[in-house]
Residue, then its C-alpha position, 0 to 999 in steps of 0.5 A: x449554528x446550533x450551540x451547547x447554550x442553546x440545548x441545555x436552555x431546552x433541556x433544563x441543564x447546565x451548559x457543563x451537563x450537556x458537555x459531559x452528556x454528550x461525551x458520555x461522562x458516568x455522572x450524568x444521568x441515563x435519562x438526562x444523557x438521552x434527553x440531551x443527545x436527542x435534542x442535539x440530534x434533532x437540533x443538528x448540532x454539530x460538534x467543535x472539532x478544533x474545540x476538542x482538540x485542543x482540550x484533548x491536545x489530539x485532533x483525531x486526524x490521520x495522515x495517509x501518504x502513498x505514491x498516487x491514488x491512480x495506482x490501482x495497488x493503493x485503491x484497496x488500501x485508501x479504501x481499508x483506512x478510510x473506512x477502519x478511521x471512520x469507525x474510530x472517530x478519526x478524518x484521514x487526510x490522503x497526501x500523494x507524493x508521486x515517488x519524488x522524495x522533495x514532494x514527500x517532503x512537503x506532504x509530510x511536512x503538511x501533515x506535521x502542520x496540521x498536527x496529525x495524531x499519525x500517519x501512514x507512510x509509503x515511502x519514496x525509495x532513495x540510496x541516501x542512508x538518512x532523510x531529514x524528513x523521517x529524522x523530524x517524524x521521530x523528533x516530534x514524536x508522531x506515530x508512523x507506521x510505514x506501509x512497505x519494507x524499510x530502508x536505511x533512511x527509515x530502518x527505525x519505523x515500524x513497518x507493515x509489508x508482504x513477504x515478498x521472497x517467499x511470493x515471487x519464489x512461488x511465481x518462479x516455482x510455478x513456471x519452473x513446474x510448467x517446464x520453463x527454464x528460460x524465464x525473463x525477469x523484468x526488474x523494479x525500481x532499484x532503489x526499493x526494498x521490495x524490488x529487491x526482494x522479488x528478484x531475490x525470490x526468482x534467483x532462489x527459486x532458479x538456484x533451487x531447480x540448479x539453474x543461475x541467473x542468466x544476465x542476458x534475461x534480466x531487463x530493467x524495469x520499474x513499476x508502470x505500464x510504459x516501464x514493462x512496455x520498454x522492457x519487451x521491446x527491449x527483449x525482443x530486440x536482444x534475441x534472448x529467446x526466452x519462454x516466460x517472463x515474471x515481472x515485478x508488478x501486474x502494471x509492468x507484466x501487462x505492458x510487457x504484455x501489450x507489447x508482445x501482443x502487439x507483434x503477433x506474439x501469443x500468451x500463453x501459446x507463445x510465451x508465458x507471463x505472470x505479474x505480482x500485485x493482483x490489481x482489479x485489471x489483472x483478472x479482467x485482462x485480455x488474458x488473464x493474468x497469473x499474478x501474486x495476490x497481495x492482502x492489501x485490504x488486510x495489510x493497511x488494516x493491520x497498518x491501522x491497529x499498528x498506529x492505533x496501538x502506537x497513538x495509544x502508547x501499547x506495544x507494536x512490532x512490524x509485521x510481514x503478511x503472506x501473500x498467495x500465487x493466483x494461476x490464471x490463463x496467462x501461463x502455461x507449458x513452454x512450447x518454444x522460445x520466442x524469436x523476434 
């Protein structure tokens, strides 16, 4: 391994010279700086990580922590992370809680033991007003930006998400613009903010065109492909009769999807059906699915400058980022309701 004894010996210098030179340090000479940084490069030497961090008291390591990186709406965002860390010097460490609150427990934990300089976090919905684990974030004091709404376990981070109302109002206003005005909703994970806020979307935009609610159209849900498939099912055998369905995620819209197919039920022709997400999967699908596009490369980079800011000690404030409707071949005017 080659050491900083071993460069100043070729380079004429002191040990504490080629530190400086190699840090950048102002009073060290431009000649001497590029002598040394050229014959660290040519020797392949390889900086203390651990050495500097513990002058520095920082370990330039960032935590990531979403549900799982086979969730294609987090593949964006791991990739627009990793890749604004790397330009800034740190290493990210991915941490997957797979939306059970005692494993997120453990993967922030983790991340605490290694002294991360900060964090990102989505995090795991649950009622309970407060969550030991966030309580310990703030008493250590590590920066922590939270990738989504906040809840009341964790309503004192700050927080970078879509307005979420005002996109899946503008889902529902498209169907309405079609003509329908029996519009299934297949609902998200009831403990999560940004489900909520969806629903609050479509309940607006069909209070606005003097319609309410229909109970018997609402079908619980949740955020994956076997959610939405127990959903249609679900639908089909009420007899609701519905002309378009509106999901609260792509994943969910294309099980419905798979399920509808499946029966002989055409889409659009039959029935219309718009997601929220815009996964790679949405475009390619069989039909093409009309969805919400979601700014994910753009949020978890607005995320980044958020921490950097708070790692940095200057002002941050949380941050709600617009997202647009994408009309695909999934909808279109209402011909009749479906029968089961």
């Amino acid at each position: 391994m080659v050491r900083l004894k071993d460069i100043a010996q070729l380079a004429g210098v002191s040990v504490m010279t080629v530190s400086k030179a190699l840090r950048g340090e102002p009073d060290v000479s431009a000649s001497t700086r590029e002598k040394v940084k050229g014959l660290a490069s040519q020797l392949g030497y390889v900086p203390d990580c651990s050495a500097q961090g513990l002058r520095s008291r920082t370990t330039k390591l960032l935590g990531l922590v979403i549900p799982a990186t086979t969730n294609p709406i987090y593949a964006r965002m791991v990739f627009a992370v990793e890749e604004r860390a790397h330009v800034l010097g740190y290493d990210v460490i991915i941490a997957q809680t797979q939306n059970l609150p005692e494993r997120e427990e453990a993967c922030i934990r983790r991340l605490l033991s290694r002294h991360v300089d900060g964090m990102l976090i989505t995090p795991v919905y649950r009622f309970e007003a407060e969550a030991r684990i966030y309580q310990e974030i703030v008493h250590r004091k590590v920066p922590a930006v939270l990738l989504g709404a906040p809840a009341p376990f964790c309503k004192n981070f700050i927080s970078i998400e879509i307005e979420e109302v005002t996109a899946s109002y503008n889902v529902t206003k498209h169907l309405l613009a079609l003509g329908h005005k029996r519009i299934a909703y297949f609902t998200g994970p009831v403990a999560a903010p940004w489900a909520h806020e969806r629903f609050e979307g479509y309940r607006r935009a069909l209070r606005e065109a003097g319609l309410e609610v229909d109970d018997k159209l609402v079908f619980q849900a949740g955020n994956t492909l076997e959610d939405g498939a127990k959903a249609a099912l679900q639908m089909l055998n009420e007899n609701c009769h519905p002309t378009a369905i509106q999901a609260v995620s792509d994943l969910v819209a294309i099980g419905g999807a798979e399920t509808l197919l499946a029966q002989g039920i055409r889409i659009p022709e039959d029935i219309s059906m718009a997601g929220y997400g815009n996964i790679l999967t949405a475009e390619f699908y069989r039909v093409p699915l009309t969805t919400v596009s979601q700014p994910k490369y753009r949020l978890a980079v607005a995320a980044m400058e958020t921490l950097m800011n708070l790692i940095r000690g200057e002002p941050a404030a949380s941050r709600r980022l617009p997202a647009e409707l994408v009309q695909r071949k999934s909808t279109a005017a209402p011909q009749a309701p479906i029968t089961a």
